[in-house]
N, C-alpha and C positions, 0 to 999 in steps of 0.2 A: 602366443604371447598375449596375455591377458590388458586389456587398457583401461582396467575398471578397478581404481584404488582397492588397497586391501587393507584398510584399517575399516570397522567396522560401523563404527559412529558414523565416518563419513560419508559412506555407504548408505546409511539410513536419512540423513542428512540431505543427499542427494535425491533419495526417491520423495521424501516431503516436500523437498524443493519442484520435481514435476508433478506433484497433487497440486501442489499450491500455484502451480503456474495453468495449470488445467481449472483449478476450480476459479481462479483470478479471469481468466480467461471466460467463461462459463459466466460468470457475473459481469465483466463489459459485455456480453453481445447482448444479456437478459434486461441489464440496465438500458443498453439503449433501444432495446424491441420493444421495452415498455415506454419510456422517455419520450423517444425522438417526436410522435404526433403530440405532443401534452407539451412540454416545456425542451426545444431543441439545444439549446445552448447549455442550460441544465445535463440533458443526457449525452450531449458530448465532451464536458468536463471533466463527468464520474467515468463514464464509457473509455476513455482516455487515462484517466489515472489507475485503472483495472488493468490497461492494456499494458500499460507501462510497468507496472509490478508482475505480467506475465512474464514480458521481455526479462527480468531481473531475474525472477525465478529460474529461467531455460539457461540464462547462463549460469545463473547461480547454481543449477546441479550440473554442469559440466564443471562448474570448476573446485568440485566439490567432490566428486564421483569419478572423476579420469587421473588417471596418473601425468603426470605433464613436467617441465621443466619451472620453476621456481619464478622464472622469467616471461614464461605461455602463462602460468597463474596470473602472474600481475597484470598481463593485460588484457584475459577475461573478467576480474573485478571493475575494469574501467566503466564498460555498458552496464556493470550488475549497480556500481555509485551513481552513474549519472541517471538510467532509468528511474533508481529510489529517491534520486536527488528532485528529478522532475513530479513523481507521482505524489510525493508530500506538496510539491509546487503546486498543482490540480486539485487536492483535497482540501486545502488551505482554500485554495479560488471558490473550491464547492460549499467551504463552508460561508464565506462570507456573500457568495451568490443568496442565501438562505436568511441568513442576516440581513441582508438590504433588500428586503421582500423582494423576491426573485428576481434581482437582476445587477449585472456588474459591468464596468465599462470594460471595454477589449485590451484596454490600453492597462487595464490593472492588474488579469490575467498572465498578460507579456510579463510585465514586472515579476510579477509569482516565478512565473517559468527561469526568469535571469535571474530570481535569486538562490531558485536550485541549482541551475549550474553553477553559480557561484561557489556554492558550497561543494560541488563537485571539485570546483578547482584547487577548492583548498584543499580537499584531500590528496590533490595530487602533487602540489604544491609543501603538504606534512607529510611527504612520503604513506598514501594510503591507509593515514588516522583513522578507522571507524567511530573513534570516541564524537567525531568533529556530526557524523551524521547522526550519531545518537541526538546531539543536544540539539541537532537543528528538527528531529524530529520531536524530539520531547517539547520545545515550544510549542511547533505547530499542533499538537497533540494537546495540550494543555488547552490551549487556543480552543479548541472543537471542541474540549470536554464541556469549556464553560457556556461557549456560544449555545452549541444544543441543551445546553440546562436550560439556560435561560430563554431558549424560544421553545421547547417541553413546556417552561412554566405557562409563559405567556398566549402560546396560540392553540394550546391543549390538541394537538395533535399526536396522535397516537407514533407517528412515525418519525417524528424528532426522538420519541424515547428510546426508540430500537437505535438510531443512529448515536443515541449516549450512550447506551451499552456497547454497543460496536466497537465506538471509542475507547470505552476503558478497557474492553477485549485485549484492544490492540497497542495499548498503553501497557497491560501486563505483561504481553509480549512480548513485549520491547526489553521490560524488567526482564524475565527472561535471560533472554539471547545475551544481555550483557555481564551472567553469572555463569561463568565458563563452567564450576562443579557442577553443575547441574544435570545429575543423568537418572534416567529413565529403563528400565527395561521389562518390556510387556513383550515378550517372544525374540523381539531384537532390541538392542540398546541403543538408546535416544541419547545425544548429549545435547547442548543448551540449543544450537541452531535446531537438531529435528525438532524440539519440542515447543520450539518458536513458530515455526512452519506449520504445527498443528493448531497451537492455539490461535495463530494469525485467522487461519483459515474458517474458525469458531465466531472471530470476529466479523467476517467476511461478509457470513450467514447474517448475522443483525443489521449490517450495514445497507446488502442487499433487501433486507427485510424494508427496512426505514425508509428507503431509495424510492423501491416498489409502494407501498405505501402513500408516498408523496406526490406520485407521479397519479396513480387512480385515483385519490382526492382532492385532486388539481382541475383546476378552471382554467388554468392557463391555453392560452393556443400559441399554437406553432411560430417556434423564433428562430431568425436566423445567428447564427454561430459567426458576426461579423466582426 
């Protein structure tokens, strides 16, 4: 007896969902191998909001990929919302770490973190709205488009720019996943989730790029994470 859904999309669905948790994964340990002696609080931020979108992805293709009861679905999306809910909380914190020439108080951080749970809770609270995380990421998302425009312009560093395109990578991706028609097929067919998983993953690479970047053109010395 086979425990590996048989619809096909979701299938494919489920293996980008373990790339994407593999290559997420792959970019927190690189972020913070590069980070940690340069700027620590900085590399356990991004290090942290990577790790957290692993976490989402592993469940996210189990509950994507297994066959299960209706009621086992709903409560592996729980850690798949509140991981995504946290790791928009961390990138938000990363972006304005950057903005406030490198550095944020701990106590602002906290906040970030209680305002993704929040919005976890309201999706539990709307019966598991995804609509509710879209808009909570599409702020925060907007948020970093502008932030890294505007310090691209200002501190003519090369790896704010990679971190704008990253952004709007992961802003398209978004668009994306929330156009259900949306299918693909290169050997297997992709519907709107695989080909979110991919393009995310496109972004990944810029984001990584911008990270690394900032981190080897950095004077900063070593911070604690208090």
């Amino acid at each position: 007896m086979s425990f590996i859904i048989d619809v096909p999309t979701e299938q494919t669905t489920a293996v980008t969902d373990i790339c994407l948790a593999l290559f997420a994964l792959t970019v927190s340990l690189i972020v913070y191998k590069t980070g940690h002696s340069r700027d620590l609080k900085k590399a356990r931020i991004w290090a942290w909001a990577f790790a957290l979108l692993t976490i989402a992805s592993i469940f996210g293709a189990a509950a994507h990929g297994l066959k299960m009861t209706e009621h086992m679905n709903f409560i592996l999306w729980q850690p798949i919302n509140c991981s995504l809910g946290l790791t928009i909380a961390l990138f938000t914190a990363g972006v304005v770490y950057d903005l406030r020439g490198f550095s944020i108080p701990s106590a602002l951080i906290v906040v970030f973190l209680l305002a993704g749970l929040g919005f976890y809770m309201i999706t539990i609270i709307l019966h598991g709205a995804f609509i509710i995380f879209i808009l909570y990421e599409a702020v925060a998302m907007l948020f970093a488009l502008i932030s890294y425009w505007i310090l691209a312009l200002r501190k003519k560093q090369k790896g704010y720019w990679f971190m704008w395109v990253g952004i709007l990578v992961t802003i398209v991706a978004a668009g994306i996943q929330v156009i259900e028609s949306i299918r693909l097929t290169i050997i297997w067919e992709f519907d709107h989730n695989g080909i979110f998983h991919i393009v995310q993953m496109i972004g990944l690479v810029f984001l990584l790029t911008g990270l690394r970047s900032g981190f080897l053109s950095s004077s900063l010395t070593r911070q604690e994470f208090a």
